[in-house]
C-alpha positions as CSV (number, residue, x, y, z in Angstrom):
1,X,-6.0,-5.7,9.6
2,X,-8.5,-5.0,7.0
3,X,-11.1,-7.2,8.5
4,X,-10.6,-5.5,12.4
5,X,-12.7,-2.4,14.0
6,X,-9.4,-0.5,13.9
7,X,-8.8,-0.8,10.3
8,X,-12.0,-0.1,9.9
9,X,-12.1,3.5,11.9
10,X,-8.2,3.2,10.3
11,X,-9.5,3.5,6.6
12,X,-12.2,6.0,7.5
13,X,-9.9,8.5,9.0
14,X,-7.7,7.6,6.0
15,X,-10.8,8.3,3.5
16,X,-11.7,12.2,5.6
17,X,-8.2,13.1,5.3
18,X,-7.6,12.2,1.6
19,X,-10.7,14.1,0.7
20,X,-9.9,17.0,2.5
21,X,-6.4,17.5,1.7
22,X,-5.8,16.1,-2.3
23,X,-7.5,16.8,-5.5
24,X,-8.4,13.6,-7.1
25,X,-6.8,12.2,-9.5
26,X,-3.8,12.3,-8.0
27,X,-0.5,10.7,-7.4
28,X,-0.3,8.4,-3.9
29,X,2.9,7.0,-2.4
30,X,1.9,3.6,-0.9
31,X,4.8,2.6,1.4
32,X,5.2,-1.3,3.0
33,X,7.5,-3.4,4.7
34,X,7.5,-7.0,4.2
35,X,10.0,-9.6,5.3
36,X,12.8,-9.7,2.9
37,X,11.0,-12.9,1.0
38,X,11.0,-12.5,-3.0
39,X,7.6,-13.9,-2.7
40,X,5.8,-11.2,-0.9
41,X,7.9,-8.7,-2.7
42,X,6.6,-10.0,-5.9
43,X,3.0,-10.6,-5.2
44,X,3.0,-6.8,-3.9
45,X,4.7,-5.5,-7.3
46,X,2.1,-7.7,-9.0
47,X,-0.5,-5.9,-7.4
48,X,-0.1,-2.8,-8.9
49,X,2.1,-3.9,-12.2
50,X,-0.3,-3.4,-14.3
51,X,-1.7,-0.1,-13.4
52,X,1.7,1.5,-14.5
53,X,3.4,1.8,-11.2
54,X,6.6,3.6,-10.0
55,X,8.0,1.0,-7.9
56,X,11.3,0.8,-5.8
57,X,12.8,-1.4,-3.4
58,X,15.2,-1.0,-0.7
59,X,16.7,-4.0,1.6
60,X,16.9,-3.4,5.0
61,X,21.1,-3.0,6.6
62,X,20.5,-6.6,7.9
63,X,18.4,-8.0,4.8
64,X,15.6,-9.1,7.2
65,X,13.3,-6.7,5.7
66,X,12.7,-5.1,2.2
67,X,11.0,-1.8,2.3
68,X,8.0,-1.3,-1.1
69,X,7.8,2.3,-2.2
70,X,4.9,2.7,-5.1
71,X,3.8,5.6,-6.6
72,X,0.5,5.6,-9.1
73,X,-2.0,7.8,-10.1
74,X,-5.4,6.8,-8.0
75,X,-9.1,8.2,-9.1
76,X,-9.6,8.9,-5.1
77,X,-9.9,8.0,-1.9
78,X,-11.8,5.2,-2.1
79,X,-9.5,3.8,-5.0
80,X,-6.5,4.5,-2.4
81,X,-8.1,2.6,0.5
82,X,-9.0,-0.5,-1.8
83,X,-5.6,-1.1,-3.1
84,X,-4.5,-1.0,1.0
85,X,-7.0,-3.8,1.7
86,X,-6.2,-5.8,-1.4
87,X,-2.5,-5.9,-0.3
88,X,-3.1,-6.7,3.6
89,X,-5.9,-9.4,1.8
90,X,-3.5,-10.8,-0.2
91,X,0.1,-10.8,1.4
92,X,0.4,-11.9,5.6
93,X,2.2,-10.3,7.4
94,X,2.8,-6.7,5.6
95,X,2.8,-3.5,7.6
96,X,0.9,-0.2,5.3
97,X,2.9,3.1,6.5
């Protein structure tokens, strides 16, 4: 997604409404969905592990799909919209709520 016009426009709307709504620093909830594989769950957590993350997990009813709910303390929006394209760079198939 991060390479496509849409995420493009995506990630500026993203960027206008961040900056108009939030004072920065501030605390951002990044929410995903990924298929319920430990290896996309764990490359995710990995991505922000070390930035001192909140992280939960929740399995979907039928296990398919494991919802990602992180919440860290970004610098702003542009902080924000990187860690977006890092994950979508770095795991296939993830959808960014």
């Amino acid at each position: 997604m991060s390479d496509s016009p849409n995420a493009e426009e995506f990630y500026k709307k993203l960027k206008y409404r961040l900056e108009e709504t939030t004072t920065w620093p501030s605390e951002y909830l990044y929410k995903f969905i990924v298929k319920s594989e430990a290896s996309k769950i764990d490359k995710i957590e990995s991505l922000f592990n070390d930035a001192g993350a909140v992280i939960q997990t929740t399995e979907s009813k039928n296990g398919k799909y494991t919802s990602i709910s992180i919440s860290i303390e970004m610098k702003n929006p542009d902080a924000v919209i990187s860690k977006y394209i890092e994950v979508s760079s770095n795991v296939n198939d993830v959808i960014s709520l």
